[in-house]
VOVODREN-667008 format. One line per 8 residues: number of its first residue (from 1); for each residue x, z, y of N, C-alpha, C, O. Coordinates in Angstrom, 2 decimals. Each point is the difference from the previous one (the first is absolute). Example, Ala and Ser with C-alpha at 12.3 -4.5 7.8 and 13.67 -1.06 7.14 Angstrom:
<rs>
1	13.19,7.80,-5.69,-0.89,0.00,1.19,0.90,0.00,1.20,1.04,0.66,-0.02 ~ -1.39,-1.38,1.07,0.82,0.06,1.19,-0.77,0.73,1.09,0.51,0.17,1.11 .
</rs>
This chain:
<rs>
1	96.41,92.27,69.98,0.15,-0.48,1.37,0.57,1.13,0.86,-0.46,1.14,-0.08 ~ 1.42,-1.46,0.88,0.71,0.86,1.15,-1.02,-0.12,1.08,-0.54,-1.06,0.31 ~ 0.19,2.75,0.52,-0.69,-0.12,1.14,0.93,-0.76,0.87,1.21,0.07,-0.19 ~ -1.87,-1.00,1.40,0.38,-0.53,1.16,0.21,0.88,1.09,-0.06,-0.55,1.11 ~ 0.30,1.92,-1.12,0.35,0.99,0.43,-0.44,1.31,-0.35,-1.12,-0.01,-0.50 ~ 1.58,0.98,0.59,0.00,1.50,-0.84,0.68,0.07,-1.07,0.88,-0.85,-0.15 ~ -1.12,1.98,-1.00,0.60,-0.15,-1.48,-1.44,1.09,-0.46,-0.30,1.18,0.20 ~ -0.35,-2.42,-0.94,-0.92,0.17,-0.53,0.49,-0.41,-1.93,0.71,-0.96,-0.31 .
9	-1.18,1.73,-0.48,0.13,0.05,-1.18,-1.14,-1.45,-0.88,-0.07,-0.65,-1.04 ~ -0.42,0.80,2.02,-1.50,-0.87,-0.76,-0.59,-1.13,1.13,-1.14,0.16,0.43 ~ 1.68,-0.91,-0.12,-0.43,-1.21,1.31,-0.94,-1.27,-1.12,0.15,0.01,-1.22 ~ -0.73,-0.64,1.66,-0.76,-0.68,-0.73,-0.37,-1.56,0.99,0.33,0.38,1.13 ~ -0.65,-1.37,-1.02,-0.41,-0.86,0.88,-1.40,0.37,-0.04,-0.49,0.08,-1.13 ~ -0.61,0.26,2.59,-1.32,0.39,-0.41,-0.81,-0.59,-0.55,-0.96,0.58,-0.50 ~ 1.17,-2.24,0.41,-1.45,-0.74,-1.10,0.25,0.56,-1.49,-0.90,0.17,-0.82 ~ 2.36,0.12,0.58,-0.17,0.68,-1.55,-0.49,1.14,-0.01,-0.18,0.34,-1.17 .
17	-0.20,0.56,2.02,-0.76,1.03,-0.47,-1.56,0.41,0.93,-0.52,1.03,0.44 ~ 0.30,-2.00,-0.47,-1.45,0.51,0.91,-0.84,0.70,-0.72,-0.77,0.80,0.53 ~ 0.80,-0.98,-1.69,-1.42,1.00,-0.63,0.57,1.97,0.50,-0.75,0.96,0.16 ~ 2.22,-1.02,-0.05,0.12,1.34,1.18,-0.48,0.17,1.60,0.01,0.73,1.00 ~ -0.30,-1.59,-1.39,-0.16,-0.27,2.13,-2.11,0.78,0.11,-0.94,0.01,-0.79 ~ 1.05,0.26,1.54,-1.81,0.00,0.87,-0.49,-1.03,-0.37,0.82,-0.73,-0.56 ~ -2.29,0.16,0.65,-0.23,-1.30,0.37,0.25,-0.88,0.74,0.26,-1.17,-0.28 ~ -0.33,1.94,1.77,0.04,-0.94,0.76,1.57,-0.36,0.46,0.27,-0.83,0.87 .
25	0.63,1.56,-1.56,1.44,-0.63,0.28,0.45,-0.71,-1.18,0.94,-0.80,-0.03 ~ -1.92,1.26,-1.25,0.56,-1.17,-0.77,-0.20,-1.61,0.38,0.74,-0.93,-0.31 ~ -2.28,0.90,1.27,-0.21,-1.10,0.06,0.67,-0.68,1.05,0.27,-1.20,-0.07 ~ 0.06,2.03,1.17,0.85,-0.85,0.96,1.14,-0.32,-0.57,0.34,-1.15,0.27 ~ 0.59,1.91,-1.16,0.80,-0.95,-0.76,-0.31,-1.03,-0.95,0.72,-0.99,-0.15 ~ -2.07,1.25,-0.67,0.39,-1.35,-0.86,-0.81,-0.93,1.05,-0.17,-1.10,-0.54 ~ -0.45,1.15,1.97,-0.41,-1.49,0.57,1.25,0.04,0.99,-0.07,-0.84,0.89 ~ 1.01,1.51,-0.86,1.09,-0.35,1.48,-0.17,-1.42,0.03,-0.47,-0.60,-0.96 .
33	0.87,-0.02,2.11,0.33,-0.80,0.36,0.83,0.07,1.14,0.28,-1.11,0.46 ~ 0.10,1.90,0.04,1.50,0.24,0.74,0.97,-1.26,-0.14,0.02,-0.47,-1.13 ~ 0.84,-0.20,2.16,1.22,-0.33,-0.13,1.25,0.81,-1.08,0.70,-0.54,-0.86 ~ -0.77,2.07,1.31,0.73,0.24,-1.57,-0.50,-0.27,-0.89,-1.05,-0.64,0.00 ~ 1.76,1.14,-1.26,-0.89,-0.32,-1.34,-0.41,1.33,-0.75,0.75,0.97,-0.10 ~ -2.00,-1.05,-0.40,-0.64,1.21,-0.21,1.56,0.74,-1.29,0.11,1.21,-0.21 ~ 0.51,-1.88,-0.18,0.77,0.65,-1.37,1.33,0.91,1.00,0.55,0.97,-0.50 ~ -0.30,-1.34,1.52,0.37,0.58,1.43,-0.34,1.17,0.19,0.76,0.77,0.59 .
41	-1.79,-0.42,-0.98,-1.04,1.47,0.72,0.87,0.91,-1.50,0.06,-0.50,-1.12 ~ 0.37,1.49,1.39,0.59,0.88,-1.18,-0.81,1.24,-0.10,-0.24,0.72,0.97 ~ -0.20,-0.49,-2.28,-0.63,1.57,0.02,0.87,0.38,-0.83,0.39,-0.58,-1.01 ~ 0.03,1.95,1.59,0.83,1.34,-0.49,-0.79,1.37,-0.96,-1.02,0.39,0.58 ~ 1.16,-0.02,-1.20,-0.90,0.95,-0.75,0.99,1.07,0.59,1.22,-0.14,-0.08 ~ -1.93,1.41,0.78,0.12,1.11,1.00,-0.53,0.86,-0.64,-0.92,-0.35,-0.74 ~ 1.28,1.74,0.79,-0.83,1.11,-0.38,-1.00,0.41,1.17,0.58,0.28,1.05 ~ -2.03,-0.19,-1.04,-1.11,0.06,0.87,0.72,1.56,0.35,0.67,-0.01,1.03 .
49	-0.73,0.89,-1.53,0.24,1.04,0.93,1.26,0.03,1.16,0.08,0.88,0.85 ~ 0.72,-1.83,-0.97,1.02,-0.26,1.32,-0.63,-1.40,1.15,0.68,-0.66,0.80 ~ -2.07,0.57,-1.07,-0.53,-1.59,0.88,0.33,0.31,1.23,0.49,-0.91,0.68 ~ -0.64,2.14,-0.13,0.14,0.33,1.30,1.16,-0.29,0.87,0.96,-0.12,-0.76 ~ -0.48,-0.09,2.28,1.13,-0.74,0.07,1.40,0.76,-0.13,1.09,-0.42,-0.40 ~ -1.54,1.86,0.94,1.04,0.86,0.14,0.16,0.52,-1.49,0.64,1.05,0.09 ~ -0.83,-1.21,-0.94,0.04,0.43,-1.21,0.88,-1.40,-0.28,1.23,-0.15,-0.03 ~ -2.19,-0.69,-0.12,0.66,-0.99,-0.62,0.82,-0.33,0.33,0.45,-0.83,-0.79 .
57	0.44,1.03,1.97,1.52,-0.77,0.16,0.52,1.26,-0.33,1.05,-0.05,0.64 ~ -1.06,1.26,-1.24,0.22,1.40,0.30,0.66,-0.38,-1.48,1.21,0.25,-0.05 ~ -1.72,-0.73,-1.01,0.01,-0.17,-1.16,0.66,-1.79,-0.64,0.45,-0.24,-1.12 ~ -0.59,-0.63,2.16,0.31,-1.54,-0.49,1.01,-0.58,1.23,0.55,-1.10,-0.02 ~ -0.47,1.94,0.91,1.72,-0.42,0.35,-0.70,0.48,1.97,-1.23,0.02,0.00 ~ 1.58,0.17,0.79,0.10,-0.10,1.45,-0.11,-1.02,0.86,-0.41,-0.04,1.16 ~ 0.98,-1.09,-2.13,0.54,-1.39,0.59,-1.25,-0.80,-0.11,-0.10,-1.04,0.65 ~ -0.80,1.41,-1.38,-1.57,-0.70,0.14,-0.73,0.34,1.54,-0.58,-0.74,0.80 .
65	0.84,2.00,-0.77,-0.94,0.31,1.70,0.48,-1.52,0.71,-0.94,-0.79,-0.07 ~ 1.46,0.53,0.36,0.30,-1.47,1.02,-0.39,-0.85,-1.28,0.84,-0.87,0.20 ~ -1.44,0.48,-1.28,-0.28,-1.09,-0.62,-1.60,-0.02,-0.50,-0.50,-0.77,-0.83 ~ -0.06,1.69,1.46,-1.68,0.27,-0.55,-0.85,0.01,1.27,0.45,0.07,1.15 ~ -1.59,-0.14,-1.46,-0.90,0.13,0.73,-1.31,0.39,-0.22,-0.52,-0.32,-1.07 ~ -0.06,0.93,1.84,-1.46,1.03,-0.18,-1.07,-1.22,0.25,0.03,-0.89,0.85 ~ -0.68,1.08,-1.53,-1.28,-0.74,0.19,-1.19,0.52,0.21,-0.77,0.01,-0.96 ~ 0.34,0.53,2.21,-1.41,0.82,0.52,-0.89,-0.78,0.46,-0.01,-1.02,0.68 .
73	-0.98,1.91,-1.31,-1.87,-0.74,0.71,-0.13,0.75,1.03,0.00,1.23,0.12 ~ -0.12,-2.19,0.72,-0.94,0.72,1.51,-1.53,-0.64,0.17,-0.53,-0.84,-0.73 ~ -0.10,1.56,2.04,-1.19,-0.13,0.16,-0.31,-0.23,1.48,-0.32,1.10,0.46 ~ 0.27,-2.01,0.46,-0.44,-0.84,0.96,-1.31,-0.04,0.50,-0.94,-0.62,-0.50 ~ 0.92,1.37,1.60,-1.56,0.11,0.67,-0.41,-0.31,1.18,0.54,0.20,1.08 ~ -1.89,-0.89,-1.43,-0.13,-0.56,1.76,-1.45,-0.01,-0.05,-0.56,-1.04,-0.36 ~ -0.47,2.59,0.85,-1.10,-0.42,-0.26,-0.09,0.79,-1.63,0.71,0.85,-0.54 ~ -1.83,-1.54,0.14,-0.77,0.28,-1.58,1.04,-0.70,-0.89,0.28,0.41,-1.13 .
81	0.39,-1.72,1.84,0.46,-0.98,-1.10,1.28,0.71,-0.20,0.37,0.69,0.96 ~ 0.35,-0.71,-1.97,1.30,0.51,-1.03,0.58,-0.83,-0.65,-0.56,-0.50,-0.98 ~ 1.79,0.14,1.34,1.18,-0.18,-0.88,0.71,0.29,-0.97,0.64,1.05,0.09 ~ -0.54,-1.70,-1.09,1.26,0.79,-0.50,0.94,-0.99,-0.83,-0.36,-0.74,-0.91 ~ 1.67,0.90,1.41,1.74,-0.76,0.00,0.67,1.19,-0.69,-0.26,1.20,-0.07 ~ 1.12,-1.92,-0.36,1.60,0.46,-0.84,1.19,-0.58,1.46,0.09,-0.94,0.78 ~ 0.77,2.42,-1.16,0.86,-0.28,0.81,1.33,0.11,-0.59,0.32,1.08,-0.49 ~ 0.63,-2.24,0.48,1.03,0.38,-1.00,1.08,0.37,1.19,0.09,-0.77,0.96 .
89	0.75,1.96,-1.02,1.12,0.48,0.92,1.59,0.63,-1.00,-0.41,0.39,-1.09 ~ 1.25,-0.30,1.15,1.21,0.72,-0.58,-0.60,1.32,-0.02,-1.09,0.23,0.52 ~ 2.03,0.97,-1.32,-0.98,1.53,0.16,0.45,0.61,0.75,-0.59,1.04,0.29 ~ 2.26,-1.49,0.61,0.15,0.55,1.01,-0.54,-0.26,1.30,0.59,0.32,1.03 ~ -1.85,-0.97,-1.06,-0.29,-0.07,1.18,-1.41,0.23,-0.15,-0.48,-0.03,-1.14 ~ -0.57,0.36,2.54,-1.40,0.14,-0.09,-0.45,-0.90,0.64,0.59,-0.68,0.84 ~ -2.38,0.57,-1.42,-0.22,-1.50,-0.08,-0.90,0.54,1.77,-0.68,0.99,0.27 ~ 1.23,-2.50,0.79,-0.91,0.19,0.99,-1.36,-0.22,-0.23,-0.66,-1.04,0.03 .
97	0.23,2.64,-0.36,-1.80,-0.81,-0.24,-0.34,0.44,1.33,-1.22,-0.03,-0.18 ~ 1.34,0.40,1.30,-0.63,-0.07,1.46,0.34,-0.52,0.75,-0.39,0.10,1.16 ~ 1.42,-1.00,-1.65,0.35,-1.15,1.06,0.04,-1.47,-0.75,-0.76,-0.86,0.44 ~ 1.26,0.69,-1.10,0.17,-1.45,-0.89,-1.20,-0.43,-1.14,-0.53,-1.11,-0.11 ~ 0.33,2.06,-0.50,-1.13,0.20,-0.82,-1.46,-0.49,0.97,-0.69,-1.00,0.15 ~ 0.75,2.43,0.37,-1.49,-0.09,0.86,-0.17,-1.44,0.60,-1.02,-0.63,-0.26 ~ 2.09,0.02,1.13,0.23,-1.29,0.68,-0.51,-1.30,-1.22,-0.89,-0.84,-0.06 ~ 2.00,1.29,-0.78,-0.30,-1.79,-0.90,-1.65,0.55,-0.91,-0.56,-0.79,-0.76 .
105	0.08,2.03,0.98,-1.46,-0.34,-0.93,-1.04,-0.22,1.10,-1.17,-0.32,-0.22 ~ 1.78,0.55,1.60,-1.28,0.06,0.83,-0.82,1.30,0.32,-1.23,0.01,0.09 ~ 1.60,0.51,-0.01,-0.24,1.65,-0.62,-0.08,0.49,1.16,0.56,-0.66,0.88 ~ -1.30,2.00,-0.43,-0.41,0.87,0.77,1.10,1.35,-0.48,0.77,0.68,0.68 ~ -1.05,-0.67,-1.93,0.83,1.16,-0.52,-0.04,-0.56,-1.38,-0.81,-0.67,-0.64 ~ 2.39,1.36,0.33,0.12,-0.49,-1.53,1.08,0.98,-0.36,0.99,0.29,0.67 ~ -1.51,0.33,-2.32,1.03,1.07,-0.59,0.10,-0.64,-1.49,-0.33,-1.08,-0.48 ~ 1.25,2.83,-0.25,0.23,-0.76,-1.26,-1.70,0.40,-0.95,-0.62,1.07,0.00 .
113	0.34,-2.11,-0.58,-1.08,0.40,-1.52,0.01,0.97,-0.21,1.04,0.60,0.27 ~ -2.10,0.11,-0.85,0.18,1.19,-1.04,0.32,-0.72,-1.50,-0.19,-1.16,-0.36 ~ 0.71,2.27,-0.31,0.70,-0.37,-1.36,-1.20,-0.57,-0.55,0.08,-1.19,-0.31 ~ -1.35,1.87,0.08,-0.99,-0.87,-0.61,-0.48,-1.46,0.54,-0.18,-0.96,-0.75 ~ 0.01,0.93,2.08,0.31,-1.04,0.39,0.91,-1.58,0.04,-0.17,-1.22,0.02 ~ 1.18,2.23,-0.04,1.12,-1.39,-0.53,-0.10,-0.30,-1.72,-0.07,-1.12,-0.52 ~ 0.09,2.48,-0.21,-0.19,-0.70,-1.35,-0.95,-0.39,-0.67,0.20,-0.58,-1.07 ~ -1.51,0.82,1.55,-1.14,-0.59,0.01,-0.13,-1.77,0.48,-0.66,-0.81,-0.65 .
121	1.26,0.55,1.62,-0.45,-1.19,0.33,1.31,-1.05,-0.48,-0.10,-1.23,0.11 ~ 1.23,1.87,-0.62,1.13,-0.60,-0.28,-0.16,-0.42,-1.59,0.42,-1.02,-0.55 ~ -0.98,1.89,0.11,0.04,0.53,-1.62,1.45,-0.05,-0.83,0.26,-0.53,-1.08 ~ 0.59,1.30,1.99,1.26,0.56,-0.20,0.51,1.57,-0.04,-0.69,0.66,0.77 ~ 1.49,-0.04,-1.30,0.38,1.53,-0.14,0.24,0.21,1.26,0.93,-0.60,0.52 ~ -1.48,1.20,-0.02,1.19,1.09,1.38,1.29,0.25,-0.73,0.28,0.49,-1.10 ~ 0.38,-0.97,2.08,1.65,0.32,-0.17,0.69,-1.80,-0.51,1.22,-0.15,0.09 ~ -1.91,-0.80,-0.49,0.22,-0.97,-0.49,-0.36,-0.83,0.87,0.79,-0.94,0.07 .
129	-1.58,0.88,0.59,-0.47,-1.15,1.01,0.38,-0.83,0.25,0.92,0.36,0.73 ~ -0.86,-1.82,-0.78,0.72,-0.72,0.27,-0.28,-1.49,0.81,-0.90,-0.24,-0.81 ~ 0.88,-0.70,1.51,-0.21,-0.88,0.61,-0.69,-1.00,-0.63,-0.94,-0.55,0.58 ~ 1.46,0.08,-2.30,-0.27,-0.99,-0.60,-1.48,0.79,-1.09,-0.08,0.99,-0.73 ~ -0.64,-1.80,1.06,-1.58,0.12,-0.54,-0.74,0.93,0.97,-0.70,0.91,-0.45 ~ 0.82,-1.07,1.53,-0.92,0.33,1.24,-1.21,-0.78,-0.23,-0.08,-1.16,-0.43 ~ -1.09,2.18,0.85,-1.30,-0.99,0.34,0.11,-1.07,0.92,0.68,0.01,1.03 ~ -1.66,-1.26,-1.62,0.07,-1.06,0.69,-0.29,0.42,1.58,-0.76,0.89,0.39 .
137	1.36,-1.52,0.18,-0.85,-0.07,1.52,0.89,1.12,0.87,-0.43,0.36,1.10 ~ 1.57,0.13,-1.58,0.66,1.67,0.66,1.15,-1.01,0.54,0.56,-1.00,-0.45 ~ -0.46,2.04,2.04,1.42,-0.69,0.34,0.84,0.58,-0.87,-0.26,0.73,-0.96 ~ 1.49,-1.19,1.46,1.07,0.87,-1.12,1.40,-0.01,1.27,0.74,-0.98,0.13 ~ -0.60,2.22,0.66,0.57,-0.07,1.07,1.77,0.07,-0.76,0.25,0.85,-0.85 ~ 0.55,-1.61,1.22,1.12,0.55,-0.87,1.30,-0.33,1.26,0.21,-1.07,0.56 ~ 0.49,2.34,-0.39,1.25,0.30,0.86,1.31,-1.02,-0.31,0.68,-0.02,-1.02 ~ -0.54,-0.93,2.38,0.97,-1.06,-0.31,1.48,0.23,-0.85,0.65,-0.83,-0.63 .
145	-0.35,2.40,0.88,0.95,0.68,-0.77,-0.06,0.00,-1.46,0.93,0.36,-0.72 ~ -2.27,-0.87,0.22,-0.18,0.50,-1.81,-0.11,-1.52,-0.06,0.45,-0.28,-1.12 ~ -0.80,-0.87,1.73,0.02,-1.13,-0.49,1.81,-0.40,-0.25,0.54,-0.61,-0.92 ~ 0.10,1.33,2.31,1.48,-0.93,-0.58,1.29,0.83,-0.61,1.16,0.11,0.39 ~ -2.03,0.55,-1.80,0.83,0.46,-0.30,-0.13,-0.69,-1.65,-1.03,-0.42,-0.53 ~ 2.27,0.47,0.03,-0.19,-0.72,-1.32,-0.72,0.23,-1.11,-0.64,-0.97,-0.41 ~ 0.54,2.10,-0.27,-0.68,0.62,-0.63,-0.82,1.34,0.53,0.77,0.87,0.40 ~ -2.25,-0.52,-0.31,-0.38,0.73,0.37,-0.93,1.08,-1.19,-1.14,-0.39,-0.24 .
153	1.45,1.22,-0.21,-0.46,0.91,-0.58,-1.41,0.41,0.48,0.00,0.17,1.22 ~ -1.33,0.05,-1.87,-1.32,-0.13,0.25,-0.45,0.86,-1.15,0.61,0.19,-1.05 ~ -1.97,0.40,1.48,-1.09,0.66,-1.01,-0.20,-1.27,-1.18,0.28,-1.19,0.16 ~ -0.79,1.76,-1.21,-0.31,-1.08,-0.87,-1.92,0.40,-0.73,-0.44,0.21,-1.13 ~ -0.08,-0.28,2.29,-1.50,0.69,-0.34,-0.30,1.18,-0.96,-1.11,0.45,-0.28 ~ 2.40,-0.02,-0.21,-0.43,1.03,-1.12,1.18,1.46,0.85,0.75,-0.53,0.82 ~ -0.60,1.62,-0.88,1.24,1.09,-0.15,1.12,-0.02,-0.75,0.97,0.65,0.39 ~ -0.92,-1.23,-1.34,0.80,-0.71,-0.92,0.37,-1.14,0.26,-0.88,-0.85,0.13 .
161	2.33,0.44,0.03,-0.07,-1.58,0.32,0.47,-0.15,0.86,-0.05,1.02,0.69 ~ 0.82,-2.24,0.01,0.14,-0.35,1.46,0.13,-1.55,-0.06,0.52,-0.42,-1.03 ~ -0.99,-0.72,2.16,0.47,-1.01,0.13,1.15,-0.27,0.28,0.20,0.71,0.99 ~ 0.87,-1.36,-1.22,1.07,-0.60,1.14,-0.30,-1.69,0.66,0.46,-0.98,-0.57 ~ -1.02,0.91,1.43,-0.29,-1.15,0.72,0.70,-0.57,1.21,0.07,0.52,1.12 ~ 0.62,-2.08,-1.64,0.61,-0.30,1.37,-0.44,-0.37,1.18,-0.60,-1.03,0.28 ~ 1.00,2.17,0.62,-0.53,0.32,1.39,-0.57,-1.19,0.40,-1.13,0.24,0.43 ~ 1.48,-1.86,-0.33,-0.68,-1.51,0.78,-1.04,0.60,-0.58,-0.73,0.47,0.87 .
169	0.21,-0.19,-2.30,-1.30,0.33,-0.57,-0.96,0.46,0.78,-1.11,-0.53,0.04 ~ 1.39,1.44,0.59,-1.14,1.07,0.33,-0.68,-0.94,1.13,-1.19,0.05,0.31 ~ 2.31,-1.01,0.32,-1.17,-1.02,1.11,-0.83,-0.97,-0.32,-0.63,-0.68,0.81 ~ 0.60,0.56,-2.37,-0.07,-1.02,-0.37,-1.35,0.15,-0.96,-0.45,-0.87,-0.74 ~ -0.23,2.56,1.02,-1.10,0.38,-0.59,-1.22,-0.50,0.80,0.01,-0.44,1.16 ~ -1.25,0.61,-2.16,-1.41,-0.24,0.65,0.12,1.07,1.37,0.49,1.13,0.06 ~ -1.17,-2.01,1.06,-0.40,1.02,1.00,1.53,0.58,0.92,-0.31,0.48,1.10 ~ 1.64,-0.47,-1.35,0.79,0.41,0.13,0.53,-0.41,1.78,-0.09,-1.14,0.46 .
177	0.55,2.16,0.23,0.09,-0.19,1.43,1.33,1.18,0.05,0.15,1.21,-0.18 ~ 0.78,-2.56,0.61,1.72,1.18,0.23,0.00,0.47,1.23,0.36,-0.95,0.69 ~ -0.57,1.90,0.02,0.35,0.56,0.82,1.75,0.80,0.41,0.76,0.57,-0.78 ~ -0.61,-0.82,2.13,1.37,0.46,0.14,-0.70,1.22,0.94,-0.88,-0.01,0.86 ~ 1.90,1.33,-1.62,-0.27,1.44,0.65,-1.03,0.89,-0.51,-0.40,1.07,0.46 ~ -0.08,-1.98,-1.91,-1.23,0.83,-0.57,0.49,1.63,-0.37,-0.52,1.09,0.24 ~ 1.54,-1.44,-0.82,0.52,1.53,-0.33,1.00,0.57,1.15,0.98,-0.65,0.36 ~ -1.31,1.94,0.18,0.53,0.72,0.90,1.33,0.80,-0.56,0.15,0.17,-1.22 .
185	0.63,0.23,1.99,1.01,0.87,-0.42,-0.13,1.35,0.47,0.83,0.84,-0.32 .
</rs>
């Protein structure tokens, strides 16, 4: 199979390889129910030591920075009670967590997770993170810029690995809320 964008050596459709995936992203692929179709969702086999973004387009082409997107846990506070959302943004931009963030969780104050934090409650690699197999019940804030783009390059729960998912997708997740202006320039 040819990637749907990049030049990847090894693209795969992701229900054929979930026993590579995390748990919880194998399972949001094999229950998708998305308008796309889960055979749609493409996993790429990546070398984990380039997961990072500036590495990784450093090494798999330039022309991905405008076709990927970061997927961060934040943390939402108001009081004792705590939040915690995924925010999907492009990597050239930063995610409004003191204005857009804080606003759509309700929040007093809201920053990013600590690493144990996010991969603790995600049960995903740091550096892999990704939108699909979020805990039930998490918003999933995602920048109107990463929904309309055709193919969007994503963590694939492991350092190794990447999704390619078409951008309608990402609105089309559990919990999922598109915001316009999430990611700053």
């Amino acid at each position: 199979m040819r990637a749907p964008i990049g030049h990847f050596d090894n693209a795969r459709p992701a229900p054929a390889c979930l026993d590579e995936r995390t748990a919880p992203v194998a399972d949001a692929v094999r229950h998708w129910r998305g308008g796309v179709p889960a055979e749609h969702i493409v996993y790429v086999d990546t070398d984990p030591e380039w997961a990072d973004t500036a590495t990784f387009v450093e090494h798999y082409g330039q022309d991905l920075l405008e076709r990927s997107a970061n997927c961060v846990v934040v943390a939402g506070k108001r009081g004792a009670e705590s939040t915690l959302a995924a925010c999907v943004v492009l990597p050239t931009t930063r995610v409004d967590v003191n204005g857009a963030v804080r606003r759509r969780l309700g929040a007093r104050k809201a920053s990013f997770a600590s690493m144990d934090t996010a991969t603790g409650e995600t049960g995903m690699e740091y550096g892999g993170i990704t939108p699909l197999g979020l805990p039930e019940g998490w918003p999933v804030l995602v920048d109107a810029v990463v929904v309309d783009l055709p193919y969007v390059l994503v963590g694939s729960g492991r350092r190794r690995g990447k999704l390619l998912v078409p951008g309608k997708a990402f609105a089309e997740l559990p919990g999922a809320v598109v915001l316009e202006g999430l990611g700053l320039r």
